[in-house]
PASEBA-1860 file (N, C-alpha, C; in nm, 3 decimals):
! residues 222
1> XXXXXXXX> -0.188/0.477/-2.462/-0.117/0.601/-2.489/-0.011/0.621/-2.382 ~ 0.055/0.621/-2.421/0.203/0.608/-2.300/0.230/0.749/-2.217 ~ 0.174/0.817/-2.346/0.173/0.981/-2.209/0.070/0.995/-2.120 ~ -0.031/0.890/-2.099/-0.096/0.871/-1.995/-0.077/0.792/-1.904 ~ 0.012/0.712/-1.959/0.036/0.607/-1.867/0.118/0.650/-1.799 ~ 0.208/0.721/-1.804/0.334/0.824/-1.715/0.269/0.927/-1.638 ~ 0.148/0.923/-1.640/0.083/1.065/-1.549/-0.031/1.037/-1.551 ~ -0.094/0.856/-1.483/-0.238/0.803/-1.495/-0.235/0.854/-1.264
9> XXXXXXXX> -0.119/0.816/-1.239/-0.117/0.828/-1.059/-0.114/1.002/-1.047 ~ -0.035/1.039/-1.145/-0.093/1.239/-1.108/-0.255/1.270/-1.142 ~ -0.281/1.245/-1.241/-0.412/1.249/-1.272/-0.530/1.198/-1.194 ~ -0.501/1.029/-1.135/-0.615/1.019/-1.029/-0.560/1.124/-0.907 ~ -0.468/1.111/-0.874/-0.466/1.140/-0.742/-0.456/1.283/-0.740 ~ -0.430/1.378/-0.845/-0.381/1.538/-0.817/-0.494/1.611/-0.945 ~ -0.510/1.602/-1.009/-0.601/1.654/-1.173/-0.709/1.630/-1.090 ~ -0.819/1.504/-1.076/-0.889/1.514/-1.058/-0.992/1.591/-0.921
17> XXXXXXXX> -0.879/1.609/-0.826/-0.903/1.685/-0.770/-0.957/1.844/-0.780 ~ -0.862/1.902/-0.868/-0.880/2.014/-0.876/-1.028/2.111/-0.886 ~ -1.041/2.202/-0.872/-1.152/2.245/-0.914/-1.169/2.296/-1.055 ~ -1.278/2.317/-1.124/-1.296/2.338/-1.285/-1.334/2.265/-1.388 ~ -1.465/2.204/-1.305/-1.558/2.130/-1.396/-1.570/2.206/-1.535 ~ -1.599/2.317/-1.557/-1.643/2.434/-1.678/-1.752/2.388/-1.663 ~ -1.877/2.276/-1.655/-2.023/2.283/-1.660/-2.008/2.087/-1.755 ~ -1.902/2.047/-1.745/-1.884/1.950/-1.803/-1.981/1.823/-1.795
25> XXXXXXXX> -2.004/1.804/-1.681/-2.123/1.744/-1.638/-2.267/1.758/-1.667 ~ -2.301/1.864/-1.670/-2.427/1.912/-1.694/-2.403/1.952/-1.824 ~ -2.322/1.932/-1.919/-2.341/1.912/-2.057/-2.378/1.804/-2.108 ~ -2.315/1.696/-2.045/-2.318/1.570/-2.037/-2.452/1.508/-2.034 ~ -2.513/1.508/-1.918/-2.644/1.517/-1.817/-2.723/1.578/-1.984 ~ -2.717/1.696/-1.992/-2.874/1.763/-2.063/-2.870/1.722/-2.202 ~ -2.729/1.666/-2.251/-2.735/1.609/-2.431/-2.774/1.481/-2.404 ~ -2.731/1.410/-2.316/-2.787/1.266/-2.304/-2.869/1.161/-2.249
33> XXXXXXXX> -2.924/1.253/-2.165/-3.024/1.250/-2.115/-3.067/1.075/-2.035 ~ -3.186/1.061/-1.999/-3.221/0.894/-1.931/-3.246/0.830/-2.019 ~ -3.164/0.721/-2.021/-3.214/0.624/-2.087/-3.151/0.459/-2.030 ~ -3.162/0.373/-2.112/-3.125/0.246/-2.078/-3.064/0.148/-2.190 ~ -2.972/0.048/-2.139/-2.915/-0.025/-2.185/-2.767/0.062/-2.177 ~ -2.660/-0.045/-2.300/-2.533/0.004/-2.265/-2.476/0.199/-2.364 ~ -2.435/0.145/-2.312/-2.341/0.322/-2.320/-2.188/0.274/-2.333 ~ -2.160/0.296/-2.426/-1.977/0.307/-2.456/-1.945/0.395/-2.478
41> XXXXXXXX> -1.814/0.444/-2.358/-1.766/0.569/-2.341/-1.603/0.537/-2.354 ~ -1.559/0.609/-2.525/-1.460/0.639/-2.573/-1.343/0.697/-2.522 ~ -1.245/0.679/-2.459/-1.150/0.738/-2.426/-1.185/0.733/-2.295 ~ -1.259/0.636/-2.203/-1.302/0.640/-2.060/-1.184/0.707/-1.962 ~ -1.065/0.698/-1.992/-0.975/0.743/-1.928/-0.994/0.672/-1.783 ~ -0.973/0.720/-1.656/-0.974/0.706/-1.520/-1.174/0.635/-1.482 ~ -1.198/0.678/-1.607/-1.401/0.625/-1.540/-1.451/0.698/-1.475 ~ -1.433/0.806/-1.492/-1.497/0.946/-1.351/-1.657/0.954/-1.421
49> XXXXXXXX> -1.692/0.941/-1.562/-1.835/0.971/-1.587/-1.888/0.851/-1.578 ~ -1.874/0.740/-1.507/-1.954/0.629/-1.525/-2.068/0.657/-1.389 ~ -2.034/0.730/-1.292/-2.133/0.743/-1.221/-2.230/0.785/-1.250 ~ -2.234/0.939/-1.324/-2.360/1.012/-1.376/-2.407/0.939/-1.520 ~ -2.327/0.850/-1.548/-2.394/0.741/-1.710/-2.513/0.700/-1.629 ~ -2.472/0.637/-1.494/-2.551/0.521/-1.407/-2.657/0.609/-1.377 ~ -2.634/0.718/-1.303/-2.774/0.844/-1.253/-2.862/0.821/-1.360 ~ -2.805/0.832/-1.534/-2.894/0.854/-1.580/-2.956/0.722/-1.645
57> XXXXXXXX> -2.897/0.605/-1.606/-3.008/0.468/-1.623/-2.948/0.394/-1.704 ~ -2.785/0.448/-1.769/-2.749/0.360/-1.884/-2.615/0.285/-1.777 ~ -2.525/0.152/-1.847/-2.451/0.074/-1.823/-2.374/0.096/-1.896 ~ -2.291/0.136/-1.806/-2.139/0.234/-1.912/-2.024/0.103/-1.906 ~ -1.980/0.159/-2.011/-1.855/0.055/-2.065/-1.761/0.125/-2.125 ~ -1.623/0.129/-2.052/-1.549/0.196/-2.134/-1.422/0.149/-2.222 ~ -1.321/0.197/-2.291/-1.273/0.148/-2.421/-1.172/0.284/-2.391 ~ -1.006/0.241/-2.367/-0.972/0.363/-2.352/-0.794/0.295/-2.410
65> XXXXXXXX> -0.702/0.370/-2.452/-0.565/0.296/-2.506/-0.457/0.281/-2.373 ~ -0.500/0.393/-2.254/-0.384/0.372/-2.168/-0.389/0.262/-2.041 ~ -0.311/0.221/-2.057/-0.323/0.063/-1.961/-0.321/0.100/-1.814 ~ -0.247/0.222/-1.798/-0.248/0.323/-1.665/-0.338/0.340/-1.624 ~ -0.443/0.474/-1.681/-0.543/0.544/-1.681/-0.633/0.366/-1.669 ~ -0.642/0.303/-1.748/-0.770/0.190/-1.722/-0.754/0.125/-1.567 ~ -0.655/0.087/-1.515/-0.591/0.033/-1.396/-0.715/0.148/-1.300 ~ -0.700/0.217/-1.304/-0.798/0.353/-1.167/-0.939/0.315/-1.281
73> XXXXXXXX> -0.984/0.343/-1.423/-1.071/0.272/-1.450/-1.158/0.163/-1.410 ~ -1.082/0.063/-1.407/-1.187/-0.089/-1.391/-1.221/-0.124/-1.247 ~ -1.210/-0.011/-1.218/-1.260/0.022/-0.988/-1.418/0.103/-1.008 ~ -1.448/0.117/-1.141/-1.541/0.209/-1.187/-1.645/0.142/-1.265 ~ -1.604/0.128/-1.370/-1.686/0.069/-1.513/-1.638/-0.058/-1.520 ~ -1.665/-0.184/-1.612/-1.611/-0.250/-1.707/-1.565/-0.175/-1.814 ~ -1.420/-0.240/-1.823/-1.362/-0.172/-1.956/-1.270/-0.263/-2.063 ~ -1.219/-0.188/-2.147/-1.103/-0.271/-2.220/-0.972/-0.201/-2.298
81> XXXXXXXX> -0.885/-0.224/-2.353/-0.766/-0.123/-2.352/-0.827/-0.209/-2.516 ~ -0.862/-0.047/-2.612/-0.855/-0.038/-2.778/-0.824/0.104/-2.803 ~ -0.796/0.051/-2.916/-0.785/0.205/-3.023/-0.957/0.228/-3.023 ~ -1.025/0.353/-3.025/-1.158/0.369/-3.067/-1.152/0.429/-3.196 ~ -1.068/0.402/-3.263/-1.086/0.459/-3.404/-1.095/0.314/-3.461 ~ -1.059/0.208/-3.385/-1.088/0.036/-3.434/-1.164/-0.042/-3.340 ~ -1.287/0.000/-3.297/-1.362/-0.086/-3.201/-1.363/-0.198/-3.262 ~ -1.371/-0.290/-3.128/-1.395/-0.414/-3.129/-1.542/-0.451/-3.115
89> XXXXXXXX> -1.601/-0.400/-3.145/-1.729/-0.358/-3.131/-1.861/-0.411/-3.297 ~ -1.944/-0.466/-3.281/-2.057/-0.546/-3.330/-2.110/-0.377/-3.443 ~ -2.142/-0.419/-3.543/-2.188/-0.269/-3.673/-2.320/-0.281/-3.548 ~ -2.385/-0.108/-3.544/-2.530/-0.143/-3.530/-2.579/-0.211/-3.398 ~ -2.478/-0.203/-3.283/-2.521/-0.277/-3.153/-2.490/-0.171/-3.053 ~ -2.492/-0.075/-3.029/-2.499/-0.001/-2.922/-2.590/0.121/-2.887 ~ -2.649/0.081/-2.795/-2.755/0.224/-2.839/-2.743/0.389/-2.804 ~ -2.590/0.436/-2.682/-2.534/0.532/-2.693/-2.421/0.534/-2.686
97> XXXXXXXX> -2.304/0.592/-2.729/-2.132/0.633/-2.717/-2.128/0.790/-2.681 ~ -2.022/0.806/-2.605/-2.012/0.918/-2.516/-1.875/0.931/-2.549 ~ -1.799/1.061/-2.577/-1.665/1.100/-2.558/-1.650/1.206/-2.498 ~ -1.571/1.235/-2.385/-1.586/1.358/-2.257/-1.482/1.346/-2.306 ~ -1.396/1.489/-2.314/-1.294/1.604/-2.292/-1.141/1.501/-2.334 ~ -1.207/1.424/-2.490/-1.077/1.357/-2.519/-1.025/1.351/-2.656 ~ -1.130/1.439/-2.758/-1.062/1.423/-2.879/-0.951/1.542/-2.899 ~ -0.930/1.589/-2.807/-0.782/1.640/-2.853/-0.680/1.596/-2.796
105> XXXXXXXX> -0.726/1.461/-2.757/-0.603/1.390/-2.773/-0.598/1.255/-2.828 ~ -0.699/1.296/-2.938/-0.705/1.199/-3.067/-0.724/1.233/-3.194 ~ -0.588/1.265/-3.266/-0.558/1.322/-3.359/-0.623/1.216/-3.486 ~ -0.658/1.159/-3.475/-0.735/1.080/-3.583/-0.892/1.073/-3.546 ~ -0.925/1.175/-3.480/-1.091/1.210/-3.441/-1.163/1.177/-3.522 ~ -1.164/1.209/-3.638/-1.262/1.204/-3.722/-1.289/1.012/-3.777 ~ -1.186/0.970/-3.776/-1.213/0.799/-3.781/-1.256/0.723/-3.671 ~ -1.252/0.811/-3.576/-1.322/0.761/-3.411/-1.482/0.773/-3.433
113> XXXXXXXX> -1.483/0.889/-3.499/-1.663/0.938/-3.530/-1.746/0.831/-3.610 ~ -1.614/0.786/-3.705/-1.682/0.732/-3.831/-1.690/0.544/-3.742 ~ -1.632/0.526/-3.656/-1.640/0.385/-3.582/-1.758/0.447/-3.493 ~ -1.751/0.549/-3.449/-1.910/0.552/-3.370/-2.022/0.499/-3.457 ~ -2.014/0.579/-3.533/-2.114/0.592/-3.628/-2.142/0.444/-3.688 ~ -2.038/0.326/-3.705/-2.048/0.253/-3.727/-2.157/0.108/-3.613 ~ -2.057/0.147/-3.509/-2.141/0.084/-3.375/-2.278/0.126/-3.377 ~ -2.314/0.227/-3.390/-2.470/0.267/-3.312/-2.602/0.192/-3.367
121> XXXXXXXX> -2.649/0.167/-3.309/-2.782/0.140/-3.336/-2.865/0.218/-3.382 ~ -2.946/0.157/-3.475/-3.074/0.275/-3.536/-3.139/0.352/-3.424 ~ -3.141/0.482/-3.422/-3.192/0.552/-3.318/-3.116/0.581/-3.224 ~ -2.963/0.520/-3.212/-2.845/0.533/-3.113/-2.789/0.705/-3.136 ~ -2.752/0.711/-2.988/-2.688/0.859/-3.011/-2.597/0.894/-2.965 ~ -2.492/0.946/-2.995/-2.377/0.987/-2.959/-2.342/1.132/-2.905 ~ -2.284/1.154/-2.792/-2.292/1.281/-2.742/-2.093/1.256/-2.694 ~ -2.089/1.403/-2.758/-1.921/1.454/-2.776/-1.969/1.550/-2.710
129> XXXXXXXX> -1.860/1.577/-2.581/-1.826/1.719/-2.474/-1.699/1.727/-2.482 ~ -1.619/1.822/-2.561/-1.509/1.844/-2.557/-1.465/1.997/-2.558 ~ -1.298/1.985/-2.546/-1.286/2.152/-2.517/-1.347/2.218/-2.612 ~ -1.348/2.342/-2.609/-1.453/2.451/-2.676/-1.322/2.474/-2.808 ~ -1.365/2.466/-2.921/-1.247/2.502/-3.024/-1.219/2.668/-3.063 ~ -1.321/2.726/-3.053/-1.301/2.878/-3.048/-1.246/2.937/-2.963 ~ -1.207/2.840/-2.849/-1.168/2.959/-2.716/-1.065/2.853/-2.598 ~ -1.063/2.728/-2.663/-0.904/2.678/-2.607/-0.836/2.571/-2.695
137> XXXXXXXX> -0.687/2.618/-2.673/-0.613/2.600/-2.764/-0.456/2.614/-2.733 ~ -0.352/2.623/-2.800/-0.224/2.715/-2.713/-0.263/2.830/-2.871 ~ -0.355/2.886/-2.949/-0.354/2.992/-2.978/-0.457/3.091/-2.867 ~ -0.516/2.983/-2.760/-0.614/3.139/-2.695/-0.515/3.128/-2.553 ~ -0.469/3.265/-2.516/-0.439/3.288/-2.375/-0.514/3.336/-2.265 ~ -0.576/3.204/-2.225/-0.660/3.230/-2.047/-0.639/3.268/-1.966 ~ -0.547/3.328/-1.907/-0.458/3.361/-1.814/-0.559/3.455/-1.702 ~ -0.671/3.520/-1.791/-0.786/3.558/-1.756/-0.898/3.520/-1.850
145> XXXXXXXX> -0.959/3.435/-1.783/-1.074/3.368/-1.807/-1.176/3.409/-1.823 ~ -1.197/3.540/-1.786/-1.332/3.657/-1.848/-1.257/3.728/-1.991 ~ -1.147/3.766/-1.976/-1.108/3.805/-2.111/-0.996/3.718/-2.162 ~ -1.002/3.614/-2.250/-0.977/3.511/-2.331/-0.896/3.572/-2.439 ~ -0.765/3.616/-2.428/-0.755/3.678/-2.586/-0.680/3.544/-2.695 ~ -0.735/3.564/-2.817/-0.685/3.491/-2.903/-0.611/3.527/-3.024 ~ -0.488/3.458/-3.039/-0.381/3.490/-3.169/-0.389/3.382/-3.229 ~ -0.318/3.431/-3.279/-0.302/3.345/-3.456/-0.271/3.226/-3.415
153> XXXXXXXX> -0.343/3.108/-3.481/-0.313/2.934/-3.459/-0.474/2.919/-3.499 ~ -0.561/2.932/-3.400/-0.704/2.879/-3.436/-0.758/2.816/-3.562 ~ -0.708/2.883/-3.680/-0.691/2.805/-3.786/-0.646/2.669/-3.824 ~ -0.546/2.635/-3.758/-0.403/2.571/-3.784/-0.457/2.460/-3.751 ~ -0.468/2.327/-3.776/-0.467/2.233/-3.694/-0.332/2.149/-3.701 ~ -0.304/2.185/-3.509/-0.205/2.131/-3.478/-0.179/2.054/-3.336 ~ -0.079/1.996/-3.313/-0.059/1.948/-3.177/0.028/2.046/-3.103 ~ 0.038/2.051/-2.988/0.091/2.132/-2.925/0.096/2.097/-2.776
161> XXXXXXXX> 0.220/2.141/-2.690/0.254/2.116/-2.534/0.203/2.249/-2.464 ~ 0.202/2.349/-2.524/0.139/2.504/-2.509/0.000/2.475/-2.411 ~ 0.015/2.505/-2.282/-0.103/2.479/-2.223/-0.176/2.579/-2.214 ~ -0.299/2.575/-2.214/-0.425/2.689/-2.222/-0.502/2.729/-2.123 ~ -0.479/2.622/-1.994/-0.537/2.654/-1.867/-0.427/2.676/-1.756 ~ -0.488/2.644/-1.609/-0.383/2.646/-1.516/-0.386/2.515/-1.436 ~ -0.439/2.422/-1.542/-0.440/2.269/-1.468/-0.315/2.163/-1.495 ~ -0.234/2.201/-1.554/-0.114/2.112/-1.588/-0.141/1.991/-1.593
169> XXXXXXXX> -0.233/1.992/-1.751/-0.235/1.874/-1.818/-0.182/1.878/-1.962 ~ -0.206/2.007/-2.018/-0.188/1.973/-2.194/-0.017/1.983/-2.183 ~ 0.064/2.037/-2.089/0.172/2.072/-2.096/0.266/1.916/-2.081 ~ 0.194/1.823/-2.022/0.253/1.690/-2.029/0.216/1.616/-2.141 ~ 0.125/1.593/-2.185/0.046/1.480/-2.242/0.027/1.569/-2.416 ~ 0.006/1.700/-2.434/0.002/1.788/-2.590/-0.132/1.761/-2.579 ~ -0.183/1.787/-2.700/-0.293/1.781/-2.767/-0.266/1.864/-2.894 ~ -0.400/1.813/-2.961/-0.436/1.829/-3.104/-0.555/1.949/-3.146
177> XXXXXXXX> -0.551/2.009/-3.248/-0.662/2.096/-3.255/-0.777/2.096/-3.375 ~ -0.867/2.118/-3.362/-0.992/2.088/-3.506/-1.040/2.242/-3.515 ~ -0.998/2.285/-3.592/-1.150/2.411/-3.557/-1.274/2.386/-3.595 ~ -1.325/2.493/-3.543/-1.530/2.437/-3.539/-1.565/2.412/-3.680 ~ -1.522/2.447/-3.820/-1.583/2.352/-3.896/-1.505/2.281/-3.922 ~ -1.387/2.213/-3.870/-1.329/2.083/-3.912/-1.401/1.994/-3.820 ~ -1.432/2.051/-3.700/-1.497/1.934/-3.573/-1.654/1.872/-3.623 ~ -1.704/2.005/-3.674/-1.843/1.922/-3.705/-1.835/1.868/-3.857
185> XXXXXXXX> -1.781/1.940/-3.940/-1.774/1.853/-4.030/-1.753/1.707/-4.046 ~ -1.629/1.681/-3.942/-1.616/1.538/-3.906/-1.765/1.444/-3.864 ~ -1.818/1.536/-3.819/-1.964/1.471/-3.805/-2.046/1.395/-3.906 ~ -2.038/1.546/-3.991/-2.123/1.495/-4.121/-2.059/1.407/-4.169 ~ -1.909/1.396/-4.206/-1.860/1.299/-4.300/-1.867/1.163/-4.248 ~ -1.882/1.156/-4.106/-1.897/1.016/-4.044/-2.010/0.959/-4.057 ~ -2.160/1.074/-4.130/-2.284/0.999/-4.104/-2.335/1.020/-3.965 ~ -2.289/1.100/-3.913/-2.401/1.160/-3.777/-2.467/1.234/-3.793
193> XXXXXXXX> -2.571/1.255/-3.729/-2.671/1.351/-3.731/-2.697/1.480/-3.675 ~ -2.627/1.599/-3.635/-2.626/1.637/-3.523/-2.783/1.707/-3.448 ~ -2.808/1.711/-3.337/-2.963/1.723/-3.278/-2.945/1.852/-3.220 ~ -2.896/1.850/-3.129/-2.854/1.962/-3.054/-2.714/1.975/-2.999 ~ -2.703/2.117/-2.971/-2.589/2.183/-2.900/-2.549/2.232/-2.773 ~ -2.471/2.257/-2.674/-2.472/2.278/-2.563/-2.329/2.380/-2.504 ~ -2.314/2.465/-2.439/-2.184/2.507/-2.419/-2.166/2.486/-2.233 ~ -2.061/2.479/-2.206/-2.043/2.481/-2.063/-2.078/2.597/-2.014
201> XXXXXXXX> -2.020/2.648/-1.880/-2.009/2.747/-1.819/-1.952/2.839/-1.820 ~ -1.903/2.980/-1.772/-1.805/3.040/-1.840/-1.829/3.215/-1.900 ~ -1.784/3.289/-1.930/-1.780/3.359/-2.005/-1.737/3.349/-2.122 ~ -1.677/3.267/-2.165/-1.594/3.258/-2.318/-1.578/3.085/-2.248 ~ -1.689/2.994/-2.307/-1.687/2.857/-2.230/-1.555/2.796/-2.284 ~ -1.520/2.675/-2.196/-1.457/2.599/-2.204/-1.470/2.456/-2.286 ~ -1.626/2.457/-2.246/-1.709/2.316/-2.317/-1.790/2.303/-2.428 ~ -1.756/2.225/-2.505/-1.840/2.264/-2.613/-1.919/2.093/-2.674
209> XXXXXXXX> -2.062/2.092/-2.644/-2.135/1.948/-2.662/-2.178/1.962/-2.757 ~ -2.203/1.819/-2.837/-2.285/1.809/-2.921/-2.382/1.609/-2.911 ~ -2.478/1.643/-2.915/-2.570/1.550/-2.950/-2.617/1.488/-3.074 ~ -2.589/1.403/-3.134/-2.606/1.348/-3.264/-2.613/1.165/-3.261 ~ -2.715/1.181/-3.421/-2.793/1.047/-3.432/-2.718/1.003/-3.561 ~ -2.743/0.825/-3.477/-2.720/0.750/-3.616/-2.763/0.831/-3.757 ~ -2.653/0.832/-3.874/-2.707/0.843/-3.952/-2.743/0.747/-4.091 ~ -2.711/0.770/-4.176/-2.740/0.679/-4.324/-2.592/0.641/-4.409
217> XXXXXX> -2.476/0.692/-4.312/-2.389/0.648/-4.378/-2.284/0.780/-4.394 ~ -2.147/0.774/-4.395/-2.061/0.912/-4.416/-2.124/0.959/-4.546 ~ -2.042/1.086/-4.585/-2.048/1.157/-4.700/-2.004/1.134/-4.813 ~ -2.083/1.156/-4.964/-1.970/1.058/-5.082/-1.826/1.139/-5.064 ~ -1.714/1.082/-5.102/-1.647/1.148/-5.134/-1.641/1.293/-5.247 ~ -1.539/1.330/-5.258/-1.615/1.500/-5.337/-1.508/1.424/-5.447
END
């Protein structure tokens, strides 16, 4: 993705700094809990969650499009530069996939789900932590973060440079929007299962997890 690759040296060296986890971690941590073997993490970006993959016993591998962002990557994880909406990846061979705080900036999300869904192993589970769709967006203005007000867009799914925090990232790079039943729906239609739910921290959170199992296959068409 080339708008990462133009802002992979701001991002290690200035973004990640900042403060404002939202609880991202410990969403992470409580949907996915200990386990073992590999873990492929979608959109690895820079590799910042491969440490707490490792805390929790799995061998993270990541799969990310910007050649930038992977460069501060492969100091971290093993990785490889793909589309994750086209893994290169074995039907049925992985036993968890992880996507942290990146499908809005993957406007073809829902074919990323349906390649998860394809990879996993019987009993494999997939855990998505991404922004919260009810409450960031460029339709919600944070400006105060206890009171969140939101206008008209939430509906809409769109891309947008309109940034929603005070971290000066969506204002370079855009993003895309799902609302909450386009996001989980994408679930069902991919054949996931979903288990449980999780929100970050926050008054009006930022994070919004979900935990879900192999399932039996997407949805018929209607």
């Amino acid at each position: 993705m080339a708008a990462y690759d133009e802002i992979a040296d701001w991002y290690e060296a200035e973004f990640l700094d900042r403060p404002g986890d939202h609880g991202t971690g410990d969403v992470l941590r409580d949907l996915l809990g200990a386990g073992t073997g590999l873990c492929l993490e979608v959109g690895c970006g820079t590799g910042v969650h491969a440490r707490l993959l490792r805390e929790l016993g799995w061998t993270p591998v990541g799969v990310d499009l910007s050649a930038g962002m992977l460069r501060y990557a492969a100091e971290r994880l093993p990785v490889v530069r793909g589309d994750a909406a086209r893994l290169a990846v074995r039907d049925s061979s992985v036993l968890a996939v992880v996507s942290v705080m990146v499908h809005t900036d993957m406007p073809a999300y829902p074919d990323v789900l349906r390649e998860v869904a394809r990879v996993l192993a019987p009993g494999g589970v997939f855990v998505h932590v991404g922004v919260h769709p009810c409450f960031c967006g460029g339709f919600a203005d944070r400006t105060d973060p206890d009171a969140v007000v939101i206008r008209p867009g939430y509906r809409d799914g769109h891309w947008t440079t309109e940034s929603w925090t005070d971290q000066g990232l969506r204002d370079k790079v855009g993003a895309t929007h799902l609302p909450l039943p386009g996001l989980l729906n994408a679930f069902l239609d991919a054949g996931l299962v979903p288990e449980r739910f999780a929100e970050g921290s926050g008054v009006t959170p930022v994070v919004l997890g979900v935990r879900s199992a192999a399932g039996r296959g997407g949805a018929d068409p209607a």
